[in-house]
N, C-alpha and C positions, 0 to 999 in steps of 0.2 A: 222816445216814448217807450215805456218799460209795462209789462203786464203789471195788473194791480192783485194784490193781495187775496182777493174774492176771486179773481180771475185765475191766479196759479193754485187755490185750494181745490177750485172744480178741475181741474186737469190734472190735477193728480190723483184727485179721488175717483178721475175718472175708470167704469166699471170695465169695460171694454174696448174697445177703439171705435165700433159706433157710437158711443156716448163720446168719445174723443172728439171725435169730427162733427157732432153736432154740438158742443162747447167752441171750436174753436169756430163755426161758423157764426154760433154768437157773439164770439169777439170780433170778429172779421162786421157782424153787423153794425157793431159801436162806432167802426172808426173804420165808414163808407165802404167795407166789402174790401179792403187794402192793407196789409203786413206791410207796415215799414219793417228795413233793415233788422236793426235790430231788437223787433219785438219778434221778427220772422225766427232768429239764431235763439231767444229765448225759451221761444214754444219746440224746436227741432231740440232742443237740449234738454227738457222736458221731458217730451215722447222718445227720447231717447232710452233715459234711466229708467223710463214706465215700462217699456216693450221694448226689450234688448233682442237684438234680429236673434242671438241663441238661446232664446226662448222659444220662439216657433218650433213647432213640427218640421213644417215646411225645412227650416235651415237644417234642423238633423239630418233630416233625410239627403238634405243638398251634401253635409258635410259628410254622411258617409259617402256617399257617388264618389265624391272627392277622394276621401280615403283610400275608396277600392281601386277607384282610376288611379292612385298614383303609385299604389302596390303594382297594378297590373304593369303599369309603365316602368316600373322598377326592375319587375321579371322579366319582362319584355328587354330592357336593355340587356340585362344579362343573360339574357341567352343568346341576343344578338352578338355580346362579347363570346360566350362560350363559341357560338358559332364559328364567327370570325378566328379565333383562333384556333379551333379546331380543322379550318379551311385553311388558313394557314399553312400549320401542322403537315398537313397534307402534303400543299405544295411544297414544301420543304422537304421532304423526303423523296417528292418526284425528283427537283431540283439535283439533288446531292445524286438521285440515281442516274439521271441521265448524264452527272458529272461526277463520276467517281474521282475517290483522294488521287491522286499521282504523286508517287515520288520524283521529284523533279529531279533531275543528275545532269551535269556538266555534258555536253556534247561528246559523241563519239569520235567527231571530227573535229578536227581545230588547225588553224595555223600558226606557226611557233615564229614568223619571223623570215630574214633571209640568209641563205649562206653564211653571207660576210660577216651577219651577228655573230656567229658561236667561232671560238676563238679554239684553235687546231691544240689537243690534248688538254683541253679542259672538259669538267662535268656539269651541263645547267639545272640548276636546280632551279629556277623561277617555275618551270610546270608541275612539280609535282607537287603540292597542295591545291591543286587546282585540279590538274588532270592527271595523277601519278604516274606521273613521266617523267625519266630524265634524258634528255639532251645529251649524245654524246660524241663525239666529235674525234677523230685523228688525222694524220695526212691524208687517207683515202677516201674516205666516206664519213656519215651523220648516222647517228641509229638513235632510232626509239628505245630505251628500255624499261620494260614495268616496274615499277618501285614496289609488287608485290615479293616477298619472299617465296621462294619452292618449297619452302621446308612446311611452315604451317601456315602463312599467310600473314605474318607481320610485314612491316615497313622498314627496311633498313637506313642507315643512316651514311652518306657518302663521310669519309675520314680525308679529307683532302691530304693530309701530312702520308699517310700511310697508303697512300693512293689505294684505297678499297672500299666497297661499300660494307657495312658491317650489321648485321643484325642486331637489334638490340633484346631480340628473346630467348634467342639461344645460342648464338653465338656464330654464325654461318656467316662467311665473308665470299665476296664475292668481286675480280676485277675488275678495271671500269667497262671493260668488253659485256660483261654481263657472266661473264665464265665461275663457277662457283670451282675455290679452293680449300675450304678449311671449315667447318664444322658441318651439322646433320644436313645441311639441305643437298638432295640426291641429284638435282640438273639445276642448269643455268637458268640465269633470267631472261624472261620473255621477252622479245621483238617486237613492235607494233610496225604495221604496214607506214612507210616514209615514202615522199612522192614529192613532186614539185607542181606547184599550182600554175595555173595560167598567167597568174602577177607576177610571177617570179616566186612566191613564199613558197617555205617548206609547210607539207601539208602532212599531218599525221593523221593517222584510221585507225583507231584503237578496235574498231569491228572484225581488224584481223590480224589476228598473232602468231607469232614464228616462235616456234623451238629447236630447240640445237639439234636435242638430243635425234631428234627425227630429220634431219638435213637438210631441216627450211629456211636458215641462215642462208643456206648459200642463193637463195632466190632472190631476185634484184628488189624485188619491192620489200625486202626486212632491212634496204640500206638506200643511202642516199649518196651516189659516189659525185667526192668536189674535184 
């Protein structure tokens, strides 16, 4: 059952929506006070294109509330973000204060091994990239020595052929004793304190170093006697 002709011309022409509702309760009279289906979808499709909800007052007003509420909830997040990272921020500076950078450095102490490793008039070079040390070994004893130069602080370079260690910035050589012979650097190289640990390993202590020049070689802890 579909509205008749006469019936969609007063519903449309109707003036207000009180005239609305009293046409459609006229229809509603014709056929027992009861909308079938679809005469119901015909007349809501109707009143629809008559009185578009954004035509109302009413809905402006809804739609700005809406507008403002969602600006507000807009700011609102974003300051919650500002916040947040601004709290952050914060604790991140605490953070890093109560844990300042550390240069992290290879141990002052270390253990290189045992006796029977290091082979009697050889030089070990295995520590010194690690802990610029070398390993050094004759019939009597084991000695630490610094792989710093005395001259300005480079790194000399052991010449196995030539049994010396040799500078490579200016020219300073030095025997495998640590004893300097030949170019500007003015003393030998340094001793690190050598000990024996409770396991049996040999225990080096770079915390404390021997110089020749001052007669701290001869003190037992700048050697390790085999």
């Amino acid at each position: 059952m579909k509205l008749t002709s006469e019936e969609k011309n007063k519903l449309i022409s109707a003036k207000d929506e009180n005239e609305w509702y009293s046409i459609c309760e006229d229809i509603k009279s014709h056929r027992n006070g009861l909308y079938p289906n679809d005469l119901a979808r015909e007349i809501l499709s109707i009143y629809q294109n008559k009185f578009p909800v954004n035509k109302y007052p009413a809905w402006e007003e809804l739609k700005l509330d809406l507008i403002n509420r969602k600006s507000f909830l807009s700011w609102l997040s974003i300051g919650w973000m500002a916040f947040a990272a601004a709290t952050g921020g914060f604790f991140t500076i605490i953070i890093r204060f109560l844990f300042p950078n550390v240069l992290f450095e290879p141990p002052q102490s270390f253990k290189i091994g045992y006796p029977d490793d290091f082979e009697s008039g050889k030089v070990d070079l295995r520590f010194k990239k690690q802990y610029n040390v070398w390993i050094v070994r004759d019939e009597e004893k084991i000695i630490a020595l610094s792989t710093v130069c005395t001259h300005l602080g480079c790194t000399p370079n052991w010449l196995e052929t030539e049994r010396k260690f040799k500078c490579p910035c200016h020219g300073s050589g030095f025997r495998s004793s640590g004893i300097n012979f030949e170019g500007p650097a003015p003393r030998p190289l340094e001793r690190y304190k050598i000990s024996l640990a409770n396991d049996g390993q040999i225990l080096v202590d770079k915390t404390k170093s021997f110089k020749y020049e001052k007669g701290e070689w001869n003190r037992k802890e700048s050697y390790f006697k085999v």
